[in-house]
C-alpha positions as CSV (number, residue, x, y, z in Angstrom):
1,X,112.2,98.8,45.2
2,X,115.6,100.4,45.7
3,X,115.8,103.6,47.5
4,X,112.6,105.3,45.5
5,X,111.7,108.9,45.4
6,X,108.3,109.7,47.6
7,X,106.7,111.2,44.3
8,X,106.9,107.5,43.0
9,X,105.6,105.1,45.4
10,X,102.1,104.4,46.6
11,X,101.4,105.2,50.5
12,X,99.3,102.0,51.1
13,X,102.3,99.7,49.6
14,X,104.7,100.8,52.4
15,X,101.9,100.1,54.3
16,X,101.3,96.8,53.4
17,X,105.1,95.5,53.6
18,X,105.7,96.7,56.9
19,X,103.0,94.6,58.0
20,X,103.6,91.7,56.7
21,X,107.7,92.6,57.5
22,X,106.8,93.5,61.0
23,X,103.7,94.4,62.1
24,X,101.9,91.3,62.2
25,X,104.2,89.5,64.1
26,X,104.2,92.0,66.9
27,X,102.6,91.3,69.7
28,X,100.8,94.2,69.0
29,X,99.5,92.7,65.4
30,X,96.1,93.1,65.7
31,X,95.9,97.2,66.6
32,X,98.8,97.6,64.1
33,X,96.3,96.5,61.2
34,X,93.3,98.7,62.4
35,X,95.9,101.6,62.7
36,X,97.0,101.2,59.2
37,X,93.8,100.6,58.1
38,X,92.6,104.3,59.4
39,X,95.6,105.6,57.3
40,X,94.5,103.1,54.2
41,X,91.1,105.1,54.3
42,X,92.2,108.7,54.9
43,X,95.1,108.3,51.9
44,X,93.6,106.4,49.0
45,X,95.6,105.9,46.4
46,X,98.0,108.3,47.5
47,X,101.7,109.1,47.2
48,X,104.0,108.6,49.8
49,X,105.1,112.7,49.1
50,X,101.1,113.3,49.6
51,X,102.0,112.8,53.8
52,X,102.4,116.2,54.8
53,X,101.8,118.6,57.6
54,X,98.3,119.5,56.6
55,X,96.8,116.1,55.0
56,X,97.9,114.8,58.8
57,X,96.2,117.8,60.2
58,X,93.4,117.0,58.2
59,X,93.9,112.9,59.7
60,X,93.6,114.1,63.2
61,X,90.9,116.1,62.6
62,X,89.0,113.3,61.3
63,X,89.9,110.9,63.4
64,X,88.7,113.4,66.4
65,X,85.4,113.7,64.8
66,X,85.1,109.5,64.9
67,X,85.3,110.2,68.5
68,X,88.7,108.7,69.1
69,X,90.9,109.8,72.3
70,X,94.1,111.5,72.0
71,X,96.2,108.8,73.4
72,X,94.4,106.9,70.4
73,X,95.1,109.2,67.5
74,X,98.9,109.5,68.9
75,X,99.0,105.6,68.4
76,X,98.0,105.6,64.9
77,X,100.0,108.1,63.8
78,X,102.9,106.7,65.3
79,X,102.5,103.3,63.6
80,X,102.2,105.0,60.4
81,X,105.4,107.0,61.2
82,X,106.8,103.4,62.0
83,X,106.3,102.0,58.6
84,X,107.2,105.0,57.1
85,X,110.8,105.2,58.7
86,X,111.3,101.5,58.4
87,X,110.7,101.9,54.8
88,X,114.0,104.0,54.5
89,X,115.8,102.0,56.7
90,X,115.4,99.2,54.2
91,X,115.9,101.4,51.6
92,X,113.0,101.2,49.5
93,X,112.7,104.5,49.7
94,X,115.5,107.3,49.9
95,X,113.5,109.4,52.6
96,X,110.4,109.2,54.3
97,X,107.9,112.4,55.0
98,X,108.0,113.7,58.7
99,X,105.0,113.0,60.9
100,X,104.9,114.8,63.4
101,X,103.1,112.7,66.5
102,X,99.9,115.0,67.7
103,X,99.8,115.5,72.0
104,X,99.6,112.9,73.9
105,X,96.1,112.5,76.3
106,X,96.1,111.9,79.2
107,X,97.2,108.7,81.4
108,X,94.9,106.5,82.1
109,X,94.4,107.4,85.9
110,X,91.6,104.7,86.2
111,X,91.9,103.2,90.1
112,X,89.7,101.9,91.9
113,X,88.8,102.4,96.0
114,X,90.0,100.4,98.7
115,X,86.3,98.8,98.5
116,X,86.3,98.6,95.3
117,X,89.0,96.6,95.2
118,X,88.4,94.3,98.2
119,X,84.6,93.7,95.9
120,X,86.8,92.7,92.9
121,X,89.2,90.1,94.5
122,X,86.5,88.5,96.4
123,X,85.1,88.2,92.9
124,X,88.2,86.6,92.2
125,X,87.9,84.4,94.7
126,X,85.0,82.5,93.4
127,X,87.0,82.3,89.8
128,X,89.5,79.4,88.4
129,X,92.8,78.7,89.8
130,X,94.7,80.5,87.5
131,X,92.6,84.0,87.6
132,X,92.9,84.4,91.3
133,X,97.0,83.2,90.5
134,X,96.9,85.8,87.8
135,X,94.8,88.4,90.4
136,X,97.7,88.0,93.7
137,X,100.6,88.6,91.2
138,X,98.8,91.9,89.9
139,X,98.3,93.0,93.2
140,X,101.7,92.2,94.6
141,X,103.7,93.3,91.2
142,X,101.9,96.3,89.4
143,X,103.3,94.3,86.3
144,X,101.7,94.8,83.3
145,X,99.5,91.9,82.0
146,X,102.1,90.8,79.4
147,X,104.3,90.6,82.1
148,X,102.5,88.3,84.1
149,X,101.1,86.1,81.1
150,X,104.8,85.7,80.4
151,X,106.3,85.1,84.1
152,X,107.6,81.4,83.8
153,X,109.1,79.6,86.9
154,X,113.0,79.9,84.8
155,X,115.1,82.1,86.1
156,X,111.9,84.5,87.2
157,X,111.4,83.1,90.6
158,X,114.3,82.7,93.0
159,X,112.8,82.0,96.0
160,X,115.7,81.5,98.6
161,X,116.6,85.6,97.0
162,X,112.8,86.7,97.8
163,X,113.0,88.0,94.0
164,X,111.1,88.3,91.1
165,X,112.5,88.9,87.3
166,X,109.5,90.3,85.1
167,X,111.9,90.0,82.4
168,X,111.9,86.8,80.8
169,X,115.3,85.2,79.7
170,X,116.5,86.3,76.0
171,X,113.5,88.9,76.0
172,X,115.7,92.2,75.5
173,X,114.7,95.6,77.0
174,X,112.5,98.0,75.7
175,X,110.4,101.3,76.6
176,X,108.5,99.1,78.4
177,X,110.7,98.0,81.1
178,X,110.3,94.9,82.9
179,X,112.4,95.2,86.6
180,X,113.2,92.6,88.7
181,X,111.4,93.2,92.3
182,X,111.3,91.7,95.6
183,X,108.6,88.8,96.1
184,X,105.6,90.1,98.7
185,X,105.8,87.5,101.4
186,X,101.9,86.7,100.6
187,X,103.2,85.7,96.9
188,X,104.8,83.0,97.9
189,X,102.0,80.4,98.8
190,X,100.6,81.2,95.5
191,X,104.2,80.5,93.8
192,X,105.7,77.7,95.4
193,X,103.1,75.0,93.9
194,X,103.3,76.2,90.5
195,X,104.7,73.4,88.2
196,X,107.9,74.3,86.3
197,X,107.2,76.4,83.1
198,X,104.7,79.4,82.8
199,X,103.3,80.2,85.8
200,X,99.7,81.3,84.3
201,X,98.2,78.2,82.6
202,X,94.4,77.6,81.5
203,X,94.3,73.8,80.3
204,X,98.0,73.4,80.0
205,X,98.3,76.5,77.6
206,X,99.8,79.8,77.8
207,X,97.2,82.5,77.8
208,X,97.9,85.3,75.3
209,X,94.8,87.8,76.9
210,X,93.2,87.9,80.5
211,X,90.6,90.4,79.4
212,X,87.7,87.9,79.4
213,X,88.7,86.5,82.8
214,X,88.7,89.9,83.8
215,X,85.6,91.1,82.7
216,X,83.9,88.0,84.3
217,X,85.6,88.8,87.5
218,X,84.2,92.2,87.0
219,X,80.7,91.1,86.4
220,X,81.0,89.1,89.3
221,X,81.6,92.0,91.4
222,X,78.8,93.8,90.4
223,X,76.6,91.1,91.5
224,X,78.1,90.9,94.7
225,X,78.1,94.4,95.6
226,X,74.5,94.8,94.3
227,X,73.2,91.6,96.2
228,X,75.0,93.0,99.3
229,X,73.2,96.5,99.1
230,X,69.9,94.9,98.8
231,X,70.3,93.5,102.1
232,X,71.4,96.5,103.6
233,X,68.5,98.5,102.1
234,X,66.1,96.5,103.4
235,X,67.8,96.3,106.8
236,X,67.3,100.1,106.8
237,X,63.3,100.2,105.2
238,X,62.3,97.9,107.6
239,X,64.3,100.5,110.6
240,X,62.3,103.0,108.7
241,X,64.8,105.1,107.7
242,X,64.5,105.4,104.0
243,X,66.7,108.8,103.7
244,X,69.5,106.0,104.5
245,X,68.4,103.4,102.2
246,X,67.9,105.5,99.2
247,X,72.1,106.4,100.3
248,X,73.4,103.1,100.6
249,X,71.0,101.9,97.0
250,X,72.7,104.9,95.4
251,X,76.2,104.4,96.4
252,X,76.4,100.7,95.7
253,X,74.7,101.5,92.2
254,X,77.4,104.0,91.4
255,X,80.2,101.5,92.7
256,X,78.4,98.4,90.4
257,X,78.7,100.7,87.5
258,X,81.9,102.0,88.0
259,X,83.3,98.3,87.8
260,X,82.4,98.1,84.5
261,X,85.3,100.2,83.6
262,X,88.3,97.7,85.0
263,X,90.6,96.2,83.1
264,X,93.8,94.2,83.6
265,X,95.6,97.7,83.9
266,X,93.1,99.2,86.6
267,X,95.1,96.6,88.8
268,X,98.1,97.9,88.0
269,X,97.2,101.7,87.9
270,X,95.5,100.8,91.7
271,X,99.0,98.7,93.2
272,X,100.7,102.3,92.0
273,X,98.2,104.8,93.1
274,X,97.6,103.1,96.5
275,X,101.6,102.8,97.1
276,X,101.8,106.6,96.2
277,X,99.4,107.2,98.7
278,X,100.9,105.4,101.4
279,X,104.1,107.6,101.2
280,X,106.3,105.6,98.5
281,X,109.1,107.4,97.2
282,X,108.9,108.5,93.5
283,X,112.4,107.1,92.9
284,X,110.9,104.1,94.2
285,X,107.4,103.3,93.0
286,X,109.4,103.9,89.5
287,X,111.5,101.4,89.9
288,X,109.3,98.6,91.4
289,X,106.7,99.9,88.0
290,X,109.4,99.9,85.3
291,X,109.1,103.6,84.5
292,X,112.2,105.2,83.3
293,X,113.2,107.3,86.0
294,X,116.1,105.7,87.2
295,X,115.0,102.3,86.6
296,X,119.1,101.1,85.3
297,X,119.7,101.3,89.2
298,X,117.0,99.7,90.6
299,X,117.1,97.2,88.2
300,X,120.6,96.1,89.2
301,X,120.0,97.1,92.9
302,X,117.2,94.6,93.0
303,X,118.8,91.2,91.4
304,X,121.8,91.8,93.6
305,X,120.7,93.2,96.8
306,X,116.7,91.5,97.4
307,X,116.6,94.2,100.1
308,X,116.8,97.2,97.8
309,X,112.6,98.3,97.1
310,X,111.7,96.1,100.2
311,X,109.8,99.7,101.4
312,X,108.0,99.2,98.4
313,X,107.2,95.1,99.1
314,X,106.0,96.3,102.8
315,X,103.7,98.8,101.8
316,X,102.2,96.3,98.8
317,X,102.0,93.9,101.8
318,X,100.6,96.7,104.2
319,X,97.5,97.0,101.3
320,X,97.2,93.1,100.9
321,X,96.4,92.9,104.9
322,X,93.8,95.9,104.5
323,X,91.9,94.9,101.5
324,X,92.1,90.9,103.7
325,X,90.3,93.2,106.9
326,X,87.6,95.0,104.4
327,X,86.9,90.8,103.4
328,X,86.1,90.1,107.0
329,X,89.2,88.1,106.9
330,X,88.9,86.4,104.2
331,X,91.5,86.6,100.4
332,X,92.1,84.3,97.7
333,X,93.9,81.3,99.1
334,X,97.0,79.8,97.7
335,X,96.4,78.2,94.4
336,X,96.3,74.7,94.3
337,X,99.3,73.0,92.0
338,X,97.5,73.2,88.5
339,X,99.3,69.7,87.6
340,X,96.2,68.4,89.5
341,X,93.0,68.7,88.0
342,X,90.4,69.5,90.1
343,X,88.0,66.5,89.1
344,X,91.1,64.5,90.5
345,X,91.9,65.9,93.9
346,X,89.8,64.6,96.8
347,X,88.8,67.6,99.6
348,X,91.0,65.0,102.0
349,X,94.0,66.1,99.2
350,X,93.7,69.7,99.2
351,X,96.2,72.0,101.1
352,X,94.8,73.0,104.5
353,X,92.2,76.1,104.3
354,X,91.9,75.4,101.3
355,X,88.3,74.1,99.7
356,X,87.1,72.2,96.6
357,X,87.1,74.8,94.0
358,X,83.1,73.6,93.0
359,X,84.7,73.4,89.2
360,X,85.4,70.2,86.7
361,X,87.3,70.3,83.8
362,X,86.8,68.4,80.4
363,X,88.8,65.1,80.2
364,X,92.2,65.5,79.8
365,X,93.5,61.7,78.0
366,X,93.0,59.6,81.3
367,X,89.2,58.8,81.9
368,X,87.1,57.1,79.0
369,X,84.9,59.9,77.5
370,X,81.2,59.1,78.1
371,X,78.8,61.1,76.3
372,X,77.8,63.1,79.6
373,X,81.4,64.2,80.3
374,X,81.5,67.4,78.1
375,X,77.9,68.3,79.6
């Protein structure tokens, strides 16, 4: 193909190479091939020319009708768009139709309550070293997940600075900014034991998702604040006040369910919400969240001045100490150093306040295998 008139090409074969060009080996690879799939099925066998301001009227209607969310229908169209526009940047084809993205929806503003969130990282608490690693960071970062997953202990962590670099080294910047912040003073017995490399390991290997974690930890919550009611309710039968029981069944039944809707991001979308409510500048909170309001300054204000967002680490540190009160106390300890295994570290070993984890892992290439092992 060499610079080809829209009239002459089919839709689905721009499709296909940008994929296999791009898409799939975006991060993003996955939702990229369901997007172009929804274009696949609304434009059969047709021409690139056929893309026009009422067939994509025509998409989004029919896309609405599948039930799909603004924000949702935005994201396939644009991915379309993407292809489309790459495809005269490589000059297969000599212009590309415009598609014109439909409105956005709106942000996800899913946070959850102070007791919400004191439920979920108690939750955590009960979970494997590197979900309650992966839990603290959230809480004291707002980073995104990908963020996180990709933290690694070179050139991220300068401890004798007090700052963190969410972007890793060679990654280059994009719309979705990665700043470098100050490290929360609670971060740091989390950190400091973390062998050199990435900092979120499960059996030696980078995680690419922390969605099932997540939802475990989620479930786990439920549990807990159900089991917790139950106890409450029948304090109050037995007092006979049942007005006050059917309250407290009702409440913890709406807060069970409303778990059910947190994901890796509801951490982040709580960190911001609960710094904006605790009188954090807008100037600020963007910075320390990557947001493109004046986040070229803050970036550089924050690798050469540690002090610079330290309002923002004091109020982060401010909601760590409340959600530790609403635990009676209590938070996710330091992480022990995931180089030992926790079938190989006697309670004598373990860091002080710190207790056996009540998990084994498979062998790892130093005990004989036995049959029972794997059970």
């Amino acid at each position: 193909m060499d610079r080809e008139k829209p009239q002459a090409v089919l839709l689905e074969t721009i499709l296909v190479r940008w994929f296999n060009a791009v898409g799939r080996l975006q991060a993003s690879a996955v939702p990229n091939r369901y997007a172009l799939a929804k274009w696949s099925d609304q434009f059969p066998g047709a021409l690139v020319s056929e893309v026009n301001a009422a067939s994509l009227r025509t998409f989004a209607k029919a896309l609405h009708g599948e039930g799909y969310s603004d924000a949702y229908i935005r994201r396939i169209f644009a991915i379309g768009k993407r292809a489309l526009n790459w495809a005269v940047e490589e000059e297969l084809l000599d212009r590309a139709p415009f598609v014109k993205l439909p409105a956005d929806g709106e942000a996800r503003s899913r946070a959850m309550t102070m007791m919400e969130a004191a439920w979920f990282i108690r939750a955590a608490a009960d979970d494997l070293p590197h979900v309650r690693l992966y839990v603290a960071l959230a809480f004291g970062t707002a980073a995104r997940p990908s963020s996180i997953l990709e933290l690694s202990t070179f050139r991220q962590l300068d401890f004798e600075a007090g700052v963190i670099d969410l972007n890793p080294p060679g990654r280059r910047q994009n719309k979705k900014y990665r700043p470098a912040i100050p490290m929360a003073d609670f971060l740091v017995p989390f950190l400091v034991s973390v062998p050199p490399g990435r900092v979120i390991l499960f059996n030696d290997k980078p995680l690419k998702s922390i969605r099932s974690a997540i939802e475990r930890v989620r479930e786990r919550a439920r549990l807990m604040i159900r089991h917790d009611a139950a106890g409450r309710v029948l304090a109050a039968w037995r007092a006979g006040d049942k007005s006050g029981a059917a309250k407290i069944l009702q409440q913890a039944k709406e807060m069970a369910d409303a778990m059910l809707t947190v994901s890796a991001y509801t951490l982040r979308h709580t960190v911001a919400t609960e710094l904006r409510g605790r009188g954090v500048q807008p100037w600020e909170l963007s910075g320390f969240l990557g947001h493109s309001t004046g986040y070229r300054t803050t970036e550089g204000y924050a690798k050469n001045r540690p002090e610079h967002l330290r309002g923002v680490v004091r109020a982060v540190s401010a909601y760590w100490s409340d959600l530790g009160a609403l635990l009676g106390g209590g938070h996710l300890g330091p992480v022990v150093n995931q180089e030992q295994r926790s079938s190989c570290v006697l309670p004598s070993q373990l860091p002080k306040g710190i207790k056996p984890l009540g998990y084994l892992v498979e062998p790892n290439g130093i005990e004989p295998l036995t049959s029972t092992m794997p059970l």
